[in-house]
N, C-alpha and C positions, 0 to 999 in steps of 0.2 A: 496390259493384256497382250499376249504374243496372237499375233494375225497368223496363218496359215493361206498361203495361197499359191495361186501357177506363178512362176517366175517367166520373164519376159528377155530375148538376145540381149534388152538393154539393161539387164542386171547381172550379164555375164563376167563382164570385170569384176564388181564387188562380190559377186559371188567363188570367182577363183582366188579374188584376194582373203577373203573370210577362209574358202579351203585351205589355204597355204597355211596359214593361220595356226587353223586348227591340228592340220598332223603336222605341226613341229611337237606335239609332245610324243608323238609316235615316232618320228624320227628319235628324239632322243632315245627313247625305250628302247629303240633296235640301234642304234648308234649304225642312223643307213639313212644318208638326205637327199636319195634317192629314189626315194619309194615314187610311183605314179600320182599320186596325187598332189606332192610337190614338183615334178616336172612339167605335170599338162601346162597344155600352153592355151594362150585364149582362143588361136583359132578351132583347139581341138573341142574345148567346152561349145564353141558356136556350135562346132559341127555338132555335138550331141540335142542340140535344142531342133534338132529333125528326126530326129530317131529316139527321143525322149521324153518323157514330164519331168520336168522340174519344176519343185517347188521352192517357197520362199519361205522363212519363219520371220515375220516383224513385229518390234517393239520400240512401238513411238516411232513406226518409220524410220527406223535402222535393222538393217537385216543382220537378223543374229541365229541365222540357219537357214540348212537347205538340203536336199536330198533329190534324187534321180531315181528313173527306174524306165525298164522299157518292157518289153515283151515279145517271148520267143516263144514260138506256138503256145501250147497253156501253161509256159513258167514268167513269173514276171523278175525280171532280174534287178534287185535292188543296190545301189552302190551311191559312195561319196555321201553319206551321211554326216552331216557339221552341224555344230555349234559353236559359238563363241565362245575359247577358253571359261571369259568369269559368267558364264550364265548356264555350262553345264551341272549336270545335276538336277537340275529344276523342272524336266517334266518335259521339255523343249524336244527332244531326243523321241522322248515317246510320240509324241504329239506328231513330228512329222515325219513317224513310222505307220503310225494308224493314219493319217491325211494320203500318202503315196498307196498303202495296199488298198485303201477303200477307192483308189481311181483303179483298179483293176478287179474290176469285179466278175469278168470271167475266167480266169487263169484256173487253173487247179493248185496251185501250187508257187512259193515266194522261194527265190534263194538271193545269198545272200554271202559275202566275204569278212572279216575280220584279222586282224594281224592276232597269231597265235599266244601271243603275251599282252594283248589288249582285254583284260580281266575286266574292267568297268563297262567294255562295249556288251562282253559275251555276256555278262550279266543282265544286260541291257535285252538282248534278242532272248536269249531264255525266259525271259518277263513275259515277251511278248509270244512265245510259242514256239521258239524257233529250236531245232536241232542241228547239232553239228554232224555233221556224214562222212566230212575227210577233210584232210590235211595236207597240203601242198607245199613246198620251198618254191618263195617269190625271188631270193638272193643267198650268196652264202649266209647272210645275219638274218633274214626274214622268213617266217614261215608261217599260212594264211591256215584260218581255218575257214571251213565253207559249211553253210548252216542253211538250213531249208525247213519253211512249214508247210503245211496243210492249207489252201485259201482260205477254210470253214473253220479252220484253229482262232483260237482266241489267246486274249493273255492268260 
């Protein structure tokens, strides 16, 4: 059974290495190994563990996800959502998208980013309530969409 919980400074390495991980399939999809979430470095993940929640996804005491979020007046910004290549799919994703918005229970309001040809994520946040509002270029090859709900939205 997958644990849900705060992640701690001292899961910040395995948690950058699980990121890396993960958007190499997104790297491939934009043929761009460049993107931010393959570049951070560990000291920038520390710095977010002060201006952040982070959570952990475990099974069996192996972390096999995790997600961030913070909060700017009443939007809560959610970003760096992972899971472990072989255990996406399975519910994990959801789980600790409902475990991050339920720590912010005052916001009005969730947003939220995606690379523009990542079909399995968008599908993923539309589950969960979410709309896309706009469209941005991250690179010549990458372009994001940004997606936002309601706090009081459900899936």
């Amino acid at each position: 059974m997958v644990a849900i919980g705060a992640a701690s400074i001292e899961d910040a390495e395995a948690i950058l290495a699980l990121q890396k991980l993960a958007y190499q399939s997104e790297a491939r999809l934009y043929n761009d190994w460049s993107i931010p979430p393959l570049t951070q470095t560990i000291d920038s993940l520390r710095e977010e563990f002060t201006s952040s929640i982070i959570l952990r996804a475990t099974l069996d005491e192996r972390l096999v996800g995790s997600v961030r979020a913070r909060q700017n007046g009443d939007v809560c910004a959610i970003g760096r959502l992972v899971v472990h290549p072989e255990l996406q799919g399975q519910g994990i994703g959801s789980q600790l998208l409902r475990s991050i918005e339920a720590r912010f229970s005052s916001v009005a309001r969730f947003e939220l980013f995606t690379g523009s040809k990542s079909e399995a994520n968008i599908r993923l946040y539309q589950r969960h309530g979410y709309t896309i509002t706009r469209t941005s270029q991250l690179s010549p090859t990458v372009s994001i969409v940004f997606m936002e709900k309601p706090a009081q939205a459900g899936p």
